[in-house]
N, C-alpha and C positions, 0 to 999 in steps of 0.2 A: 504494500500500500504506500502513496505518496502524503505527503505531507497536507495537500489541500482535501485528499479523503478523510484523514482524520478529523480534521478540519468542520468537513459537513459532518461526519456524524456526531461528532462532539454538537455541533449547535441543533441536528434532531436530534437528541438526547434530551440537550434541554431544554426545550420546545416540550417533549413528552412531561418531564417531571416538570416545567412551568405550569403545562395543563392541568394536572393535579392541584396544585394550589390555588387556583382559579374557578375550578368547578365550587359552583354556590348549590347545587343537588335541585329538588322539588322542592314542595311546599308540602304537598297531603297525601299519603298512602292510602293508593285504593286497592280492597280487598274483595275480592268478589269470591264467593265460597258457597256452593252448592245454586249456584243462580243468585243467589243477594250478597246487593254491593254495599260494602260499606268504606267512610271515611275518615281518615283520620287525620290531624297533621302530624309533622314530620317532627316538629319542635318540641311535642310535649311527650315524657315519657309517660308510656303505659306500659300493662301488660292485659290483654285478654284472651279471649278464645271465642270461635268462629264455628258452627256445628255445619259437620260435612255428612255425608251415608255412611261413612265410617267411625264417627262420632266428635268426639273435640278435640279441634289443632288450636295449639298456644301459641299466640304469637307477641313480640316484645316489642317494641319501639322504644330507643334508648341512644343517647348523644347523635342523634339525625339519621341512625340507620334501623335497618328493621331485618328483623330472623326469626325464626321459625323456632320453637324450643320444644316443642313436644308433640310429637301427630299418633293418631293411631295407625298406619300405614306399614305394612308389613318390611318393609325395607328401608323406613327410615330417610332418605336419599335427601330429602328434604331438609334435615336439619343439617347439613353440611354444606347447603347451598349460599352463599353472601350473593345481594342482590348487585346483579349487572345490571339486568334492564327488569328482570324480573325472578321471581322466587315462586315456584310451581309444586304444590302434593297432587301431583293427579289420581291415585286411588284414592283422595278425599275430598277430590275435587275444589281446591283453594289455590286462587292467583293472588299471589303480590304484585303489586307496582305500583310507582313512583311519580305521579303526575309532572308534568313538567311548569317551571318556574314560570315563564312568560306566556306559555301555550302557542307560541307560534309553530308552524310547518315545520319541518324537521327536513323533509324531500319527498318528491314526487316520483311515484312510479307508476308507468304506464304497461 
């Protein structure tokens, strides 16, 4: 490698970890869990539970992120999940996600 490659990925590098520090996250956690949506915001800590066909998933909201702490779902998969865009139990049928801050378009597919 030359000298002006190092160069560019030293400055995409910190391009990447600048983004981190800039993401300001959502505002309200929406839950939708057996067909009913619920919402909550992102700021305040909770903890409750959400009843599926399989019975009640715990979930926690705590310093602006949210997880899953306990489902009745035979493999669990769930509670190792941290939320990218979302956090899914599908034998008990519960979505997590993260409303977006401004609500604007994200992008268009045709």
């Amino acid at each position: 490698m030359k000298a002006l490659d190092y160069i560019v990925a030293i400055i995409f590098i910190s391009l990447i970890v600048l983004s981190f520090f800039l993401y300001e996250g959502g505002d309200d956690v929406i839950i939708n869990a057996n067909g009913i949506e619920y919402s909550y915001p992102l700021s305040e800590d909770r903890t409750f539970s959400v009843i599926g066909p399989l019975g009640e998933t715990t979930i926690e909201i705590k310093d602006g992120s949210v997880r899953i702490i306990d489902s009745p779902c035979p493999n669990k998969t769930c509670l190792n999940t941290s939320l990218g865009r979302s956090i899914c139990c599908l034998p008990n049928r519960v979505l997590i996600t993260i409303s977006e801050k401004d609500g604007d378009i994200d992008a268009y597919a045709y």
